[in-house]
N, C-alpha and C positions, 0 to 999 in steps of 0.2 A: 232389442230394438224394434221399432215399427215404421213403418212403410205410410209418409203421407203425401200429400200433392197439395203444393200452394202454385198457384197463380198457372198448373201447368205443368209444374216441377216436380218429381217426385224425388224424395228423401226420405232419409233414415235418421230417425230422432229415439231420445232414450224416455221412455214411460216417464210421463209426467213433467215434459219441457213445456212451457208454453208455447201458444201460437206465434206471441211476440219473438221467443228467442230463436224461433224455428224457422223464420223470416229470416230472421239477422245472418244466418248459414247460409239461404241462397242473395243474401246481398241484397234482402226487399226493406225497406225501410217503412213501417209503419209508426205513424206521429203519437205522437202521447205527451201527456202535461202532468199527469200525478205521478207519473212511472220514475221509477230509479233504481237501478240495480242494487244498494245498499239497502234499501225497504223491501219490504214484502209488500205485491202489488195488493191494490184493492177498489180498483175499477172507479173510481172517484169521480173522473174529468168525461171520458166516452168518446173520447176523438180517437182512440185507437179501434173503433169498430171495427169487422170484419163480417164477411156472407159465408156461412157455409153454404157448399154447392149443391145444386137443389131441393135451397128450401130457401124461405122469405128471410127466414131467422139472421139476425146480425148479434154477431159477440165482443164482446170485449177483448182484445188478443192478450193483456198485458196480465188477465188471470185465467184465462179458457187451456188445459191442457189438452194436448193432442192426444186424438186419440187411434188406434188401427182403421187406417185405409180413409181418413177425415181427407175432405176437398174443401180447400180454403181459399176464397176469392180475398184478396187483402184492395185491389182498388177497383171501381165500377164509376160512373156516373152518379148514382144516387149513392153509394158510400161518400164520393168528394164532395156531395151537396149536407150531405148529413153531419160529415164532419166542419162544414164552413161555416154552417148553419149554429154548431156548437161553438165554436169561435167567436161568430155574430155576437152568442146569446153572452158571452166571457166577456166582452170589449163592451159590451152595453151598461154595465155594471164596475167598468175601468176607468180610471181617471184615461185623460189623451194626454199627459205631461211628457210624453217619452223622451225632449229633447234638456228637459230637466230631471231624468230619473237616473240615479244611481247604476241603472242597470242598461243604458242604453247600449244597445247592440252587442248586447250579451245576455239580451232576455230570451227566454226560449216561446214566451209569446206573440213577442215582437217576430224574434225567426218567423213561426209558424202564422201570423196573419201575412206577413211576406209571402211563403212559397204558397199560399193558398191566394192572393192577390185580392184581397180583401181589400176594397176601394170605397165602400157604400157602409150607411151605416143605417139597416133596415128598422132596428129597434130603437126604441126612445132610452135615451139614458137612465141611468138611475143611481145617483150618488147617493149615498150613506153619512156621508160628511164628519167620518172619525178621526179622531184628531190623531198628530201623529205619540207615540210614545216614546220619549228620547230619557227616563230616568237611568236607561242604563249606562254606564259607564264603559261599555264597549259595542253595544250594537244597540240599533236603531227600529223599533217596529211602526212599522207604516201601512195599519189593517184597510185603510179606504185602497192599495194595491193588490190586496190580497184574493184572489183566486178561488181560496177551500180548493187547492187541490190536498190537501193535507200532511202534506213533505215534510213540513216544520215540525206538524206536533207529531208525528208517527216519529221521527229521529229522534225526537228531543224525549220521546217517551219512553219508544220501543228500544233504540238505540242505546241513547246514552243514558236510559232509566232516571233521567232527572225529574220531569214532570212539570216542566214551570211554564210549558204552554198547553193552550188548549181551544177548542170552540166552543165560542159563544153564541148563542142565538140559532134559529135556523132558516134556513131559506136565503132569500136575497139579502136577508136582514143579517145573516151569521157572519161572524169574523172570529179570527186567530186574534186571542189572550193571553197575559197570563192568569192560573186559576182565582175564580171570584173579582175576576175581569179589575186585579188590582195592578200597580204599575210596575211596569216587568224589575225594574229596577229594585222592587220591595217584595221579589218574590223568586222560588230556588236557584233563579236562573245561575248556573256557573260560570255564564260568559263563553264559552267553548265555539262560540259561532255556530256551531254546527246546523242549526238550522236558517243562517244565514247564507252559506254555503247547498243548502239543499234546498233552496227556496227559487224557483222559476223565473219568476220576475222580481222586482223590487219591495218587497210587502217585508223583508227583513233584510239588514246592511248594517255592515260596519260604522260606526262612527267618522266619517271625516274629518282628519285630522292636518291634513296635507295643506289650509290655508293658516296655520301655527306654524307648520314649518318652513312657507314660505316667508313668511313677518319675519321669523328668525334669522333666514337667508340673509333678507335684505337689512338687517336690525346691526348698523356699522358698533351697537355697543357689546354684541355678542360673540361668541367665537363657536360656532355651530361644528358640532363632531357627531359620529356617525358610527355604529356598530350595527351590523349583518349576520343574522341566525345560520346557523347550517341549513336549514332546508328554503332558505330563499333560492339558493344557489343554484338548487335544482327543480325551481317553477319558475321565475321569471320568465326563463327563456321563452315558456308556450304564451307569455302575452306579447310576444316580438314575431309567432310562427315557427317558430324552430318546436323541433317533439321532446315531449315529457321526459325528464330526467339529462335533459343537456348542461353541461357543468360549467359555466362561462363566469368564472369569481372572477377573475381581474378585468373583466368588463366593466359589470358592475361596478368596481372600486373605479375605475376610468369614470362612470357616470356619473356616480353620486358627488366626483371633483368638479366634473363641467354641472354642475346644480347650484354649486358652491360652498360646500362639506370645507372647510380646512383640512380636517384631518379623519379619515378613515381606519375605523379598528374590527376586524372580525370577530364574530362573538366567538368561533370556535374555539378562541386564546381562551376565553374564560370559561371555557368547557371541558378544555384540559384542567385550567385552576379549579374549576368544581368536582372534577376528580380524585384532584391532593386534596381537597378538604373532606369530600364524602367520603373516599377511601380511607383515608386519614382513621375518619371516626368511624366506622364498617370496623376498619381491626381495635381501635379503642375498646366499641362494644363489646367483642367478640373474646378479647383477652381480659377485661376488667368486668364482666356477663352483666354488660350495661344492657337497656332496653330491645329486644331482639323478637320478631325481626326488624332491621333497619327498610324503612322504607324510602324511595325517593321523592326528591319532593321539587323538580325541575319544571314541571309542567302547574302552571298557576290554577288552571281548571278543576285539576286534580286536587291542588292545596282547597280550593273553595269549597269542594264537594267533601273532601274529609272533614272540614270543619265544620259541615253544616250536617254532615251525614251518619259521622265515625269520630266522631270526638272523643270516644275512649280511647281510640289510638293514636292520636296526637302524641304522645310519649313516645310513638315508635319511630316518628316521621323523619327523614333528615333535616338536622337544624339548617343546612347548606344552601344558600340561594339558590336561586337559579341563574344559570349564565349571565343571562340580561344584568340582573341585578349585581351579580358581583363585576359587570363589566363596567356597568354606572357607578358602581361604590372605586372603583380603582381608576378611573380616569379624573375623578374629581379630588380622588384622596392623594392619589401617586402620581398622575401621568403629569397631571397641570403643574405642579410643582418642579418638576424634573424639566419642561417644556418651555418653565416661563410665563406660562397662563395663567392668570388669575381664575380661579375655578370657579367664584363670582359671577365670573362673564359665561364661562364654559355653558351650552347650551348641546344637552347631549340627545341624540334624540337615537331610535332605533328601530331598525326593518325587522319587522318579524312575521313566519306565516301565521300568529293564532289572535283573535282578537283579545284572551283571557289576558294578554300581557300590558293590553291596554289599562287594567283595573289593578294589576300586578304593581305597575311605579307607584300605587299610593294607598296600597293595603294597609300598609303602619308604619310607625316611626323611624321604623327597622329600615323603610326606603330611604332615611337621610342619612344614612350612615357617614355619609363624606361631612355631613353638616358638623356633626355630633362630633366625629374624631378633630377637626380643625378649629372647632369651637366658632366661626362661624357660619351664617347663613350662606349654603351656595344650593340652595332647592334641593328639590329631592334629588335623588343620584340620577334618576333618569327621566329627563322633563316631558319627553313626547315620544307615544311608539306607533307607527303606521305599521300598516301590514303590506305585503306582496304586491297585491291587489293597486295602494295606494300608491308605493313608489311607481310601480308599472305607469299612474296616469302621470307622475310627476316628470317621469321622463318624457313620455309623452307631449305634456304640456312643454316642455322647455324646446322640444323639437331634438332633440337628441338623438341620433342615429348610433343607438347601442350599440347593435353587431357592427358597426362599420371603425368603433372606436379601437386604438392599439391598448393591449392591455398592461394593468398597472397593479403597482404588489400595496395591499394594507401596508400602514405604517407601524414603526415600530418603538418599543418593546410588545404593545399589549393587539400584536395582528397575527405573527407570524403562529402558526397552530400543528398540529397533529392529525396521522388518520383519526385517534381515537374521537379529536374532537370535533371532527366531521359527521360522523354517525352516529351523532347526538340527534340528530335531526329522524332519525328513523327510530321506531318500536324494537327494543333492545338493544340499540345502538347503547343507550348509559349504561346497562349491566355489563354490556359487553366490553365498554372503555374501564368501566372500575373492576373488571375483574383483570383486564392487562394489569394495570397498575398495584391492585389489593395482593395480586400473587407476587408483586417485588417486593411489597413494601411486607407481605407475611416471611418471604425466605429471603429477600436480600440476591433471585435469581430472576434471569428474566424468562417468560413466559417462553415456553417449546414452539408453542404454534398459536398466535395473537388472535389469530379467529376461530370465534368462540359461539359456533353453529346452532349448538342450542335455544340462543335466543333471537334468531334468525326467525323471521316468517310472520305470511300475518293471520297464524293462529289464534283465536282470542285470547290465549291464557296459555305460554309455553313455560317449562316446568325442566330443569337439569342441577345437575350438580357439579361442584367444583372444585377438585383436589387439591388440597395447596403442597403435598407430596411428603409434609412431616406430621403424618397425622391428624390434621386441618382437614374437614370438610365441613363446604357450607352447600344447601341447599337453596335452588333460585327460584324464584317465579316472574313471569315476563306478561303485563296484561295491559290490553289496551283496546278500549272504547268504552266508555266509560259502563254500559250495559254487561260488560264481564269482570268488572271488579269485585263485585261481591260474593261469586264464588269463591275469590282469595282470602277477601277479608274476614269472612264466615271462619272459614277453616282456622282462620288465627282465633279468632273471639271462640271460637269451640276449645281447642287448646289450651286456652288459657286459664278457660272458665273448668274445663275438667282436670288442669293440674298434668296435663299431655305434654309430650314432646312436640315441639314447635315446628309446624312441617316446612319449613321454610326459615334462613336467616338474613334473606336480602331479596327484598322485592321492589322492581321498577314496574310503575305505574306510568302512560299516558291517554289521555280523555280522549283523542281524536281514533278513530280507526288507523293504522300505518303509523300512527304518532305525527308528529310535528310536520311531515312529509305531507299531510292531507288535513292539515289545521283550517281553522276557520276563515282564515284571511288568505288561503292560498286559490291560485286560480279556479277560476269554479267551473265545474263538469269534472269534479274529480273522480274516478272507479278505481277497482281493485285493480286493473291493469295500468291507468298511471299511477298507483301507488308504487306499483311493481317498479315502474320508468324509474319514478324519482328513485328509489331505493337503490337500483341497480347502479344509478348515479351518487350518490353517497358511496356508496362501497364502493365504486369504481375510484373517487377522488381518494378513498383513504388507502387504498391499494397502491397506488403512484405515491403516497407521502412518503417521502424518505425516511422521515419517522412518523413511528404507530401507533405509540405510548405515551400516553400523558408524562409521567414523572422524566420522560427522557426531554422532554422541549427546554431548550437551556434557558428559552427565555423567560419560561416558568420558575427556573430554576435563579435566575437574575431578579426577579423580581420577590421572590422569599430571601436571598440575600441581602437587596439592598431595601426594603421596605418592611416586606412581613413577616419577619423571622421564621418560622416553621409551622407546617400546619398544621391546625386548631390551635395554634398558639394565641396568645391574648389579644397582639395584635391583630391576628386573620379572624379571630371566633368575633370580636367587635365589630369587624368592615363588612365580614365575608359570611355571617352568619346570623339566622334570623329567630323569631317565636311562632307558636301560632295557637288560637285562642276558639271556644267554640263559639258558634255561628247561629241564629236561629234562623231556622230556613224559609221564614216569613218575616217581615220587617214590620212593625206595627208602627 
């Protein structure tokens, strides 16, 4: 340890903390614009200057390590002018829409011209006049907002190794692209949000989708139903005030009724059904030495990036929707019929945190499955998805006083769900649900002890194995953000190409850091400690579930009785089961 003094104070910091994090331990808050604890700093923006004591010299705190016996002045007079003066020179080159921006009063610009009382506006404007880029199919770039603090492309790069943004030009003239400054929409993007989520102000956002769902609301020809992801459950709450990882699901369902939902169904139900069908085929492969290893394939970002990335391994992927999907394909094929609904009318729309699920309802054919099996047109299985983000304004707008509402149960057959399919929403949460279930469905016994530790955490890549106790083992791999998949993926294509034993027979993939818990549509100012929140809140929900097993939920078990006979059967592999094709990772 070393011995330094900020503002007065001295402390004990470990070799090579920065000035910034060393602040944050006596409780000094220094401003920043390009900083993010998920990135590695790189001094970009300059509003986090600071004085070493006794000298002229100002640093940057957010990459300056401390060093033995350093005296750190973090505010002065001419620091608060330096850094205003930097603000100044940010807002002079910023549109002033703020009471029309996406981002109003949750921008961290908006914050910091706030608590700096910026009232005057010293510098002559200077628009750029870039148009906005809305090719994608789930987020929205709008470079005349854009900053260069660099968040966007350092994630999109460093993070999730996609590459599909960048800087163009320089100086006042530079803005955030995609490469060869073509439209994001014809170019690798995965849709993952992620640098939507990691974006300061408004210069990248989710698509608005929230005036489709109100048309629907009011649309007397429609019948508007509603399915809710596992890890909405546990972010909403922080857009109401309450803290990261608060578990308030029959609020919600109260809410989404006074909006005007008809009918409410939790996606967790089809999180259990995407269990019986992955697990299903996991022992299929494994006893018939079908394509191995199985990978998962629940997270859309993850399907777009295999196809565009790893298209050799397409064979390996699961053919299994994902929840969303098989929740849409069974409300339109089973539920409306059983209900009385014409599935025609049925308007199903769905909360979820990742913007990827937005591009998800219309990837292929494969999304009309209710179409296909009924013979005829009832749209795609799942007409409209908002994220977290969007319902949060929805309630909002309707004047809804969430916490104050009594709470109410999803509706049934296709609401009532399991711990397993709760902890869908977290990074090993699916290994962890398909190994409860894979271990009944191999010995016909139920699991000694349901949690199943090893794919717990948010290691980038965690790695166990799985005894099924008759001489069955399968080996796991648990990776998530999309910058650590390709060490797994490697290790297979090495394997395969030397005629090697397969180090792995079942791997879950998710794109976001924490998985789905810190997706792109989920409330923004996410870290590793509210991923921690939410997490703690998943597992806390599946811990209270009476039951923790997919295969045990009877109303799983009701609805392969009266609809889908068995799983991968003809009927479940047609509804509940999809393709996938390669991708080129530029769109010409």
């Amino acid at each position: 340890m070393i011995n330094i003094t900020i503002n007065g104070k001295t402390l004990e910091v470990e070799p090579g903390t920065t000035v910034l994090d060393a602040a944050k331990i006596v409780n000094i808050k220094i401003p920043t614009l390009c900083y993010n604890p998920d990135l590695t700093p790189w001094a970009s923006c300059g509003i986090c200057i600071v004085r070493l004591a006794g000298s002229a010299k100002m640093v940057r705190a957010c990459c300056t390590a401390c060093e033995p016996n350093m005296s750190v002045i973090t505010h002065d007079p001419e620091i608060i002018a330096v850094r205003k003066t930097v603000l100044e020179l940010i807002l002079s080159n910023h549109p002033d829409d703020c009471l029309q921006c996406p981002r109003s009063h949750s921008c961290e610009l908006q914050d910091l011209a706030a608590d700096f009382g910026i009232r005057e506006a010293p510098f002559n404007k200077v628009k750029n006049n870039i148009p906005v880029d809305d090719s994608n199919p789930a987020i929205v770039l709008c470079p005349e907002k854009c900053i260069r603090c660099g968040r966007c492309v350092k994630v999109c790069q460093e993070v999730q190794n996609v590459w599909a943004l960048e800087f163009l030009g320089r100086g006042i003239k530079g803005k955030i692209a995609s490469a060869a400054d073509s439209p994001l929409g014809d170019s690798p993007c995965i849709k993952c949000g992620q640098c939507a989520a990691h974006c300061p102000v408004g210069a990248i956002y989710e698509r608005d989708d929230t005036v489709k769902v109100w048309n629907a609301l009011q649309d007397p020809e429609k019948y508007p139903v509603v399915q809710i992801a596992p890890a909405v459950r546990v972010a909403l709450a922080e857009e109401f005030g309450l803290e990261s990882g608060t578990v308030f699901t029959k609020k919600i369902y109260a809410a989404l009724r006074r909006l005007g939902f008809k009918t409410v169904f939790d996606t967790n139900f089809s999180a259990d059904l995407t269990i019986m069908e992955e697990g299903s085929e996991l022992v299929k492969r494994l006893t018939e030495k079908g394509d191995l290893p199985l990978i998962t394939s629940c997270c859309p970002a993850w399907v777009d990036y295999l196809e565009k990335y790893y298209p050799d391994l397409i064979p390996n992927f699961s053919t299994a929707k994902s929840p969303q999907q098989m929740m849409g394909a069974m409300i339109k094929a089973y539920w409306a019929e059983k209900a009385a609904v014409d599935p025609g009318k049925v308007y199903s729309v769905s909360v979820m945190p990742c913007t990827a699920k937005k591009w998800e309802i219309r990837r292929n054919d494969d999304m009309k499955s209710a179409s296909n099996m009924l013979g005829k047109d009832t749209g795609y299985d799942v007409d409209i998805v908002i994220t977290t983000r969007e319902l949060a304004r929805m309630i909002k707008q309707a004047g809804i006083e969430i916490l104050k509402l009594d709470d109410e149960e999803a509706d049934s057959p296709l609401g009532p769900y399991t711990g397993a399919g709760t902890i869908f929403g977290v990074t090993g949460g699916v290994m962890e649900a398909a190994v409860r279930s894979a271990y009944y469905l191999v010995t016909k016994k139920e699991l000694p002890d349901v949690n199943y530790k090893a794919a717990r955490g948010l290691d980038g890549v965690k790695e166990g194995e799985v005894d099924f106790g008759n001489g069955t083992k399968i080996r796991i791999a648990v990776a998530h953000q999309m910058g650590n998949i390709a060490a797994v993926l490697e290790k297979i294509r090495e394997a395969k190409k030397a005629g090697k034993e397969l180090p792995y027979q079942f791997i879950e993939v998710m794109a976001c850091r924490g998985g789905c818990i810190a997706g792109g549509g989920q409330p923004y100012g996410c870290t590793d400690e509210i991923r921690s929140q939410r997490t703690r809140g998943l597992y806390s929900d599946d811990e209270k579930s009476k039951i923790r097993c997919s295969h045990q939920n009877p109303f799983i078990d009701q609805v392969y009785k009266e609809f889908l006979g068995e799983p991968g059967g003809h009927k479940a592999h047609k509804l509940l089961h999809t393709k996938y094709v390669e991708r080129p990772l530029y769109i010409k």
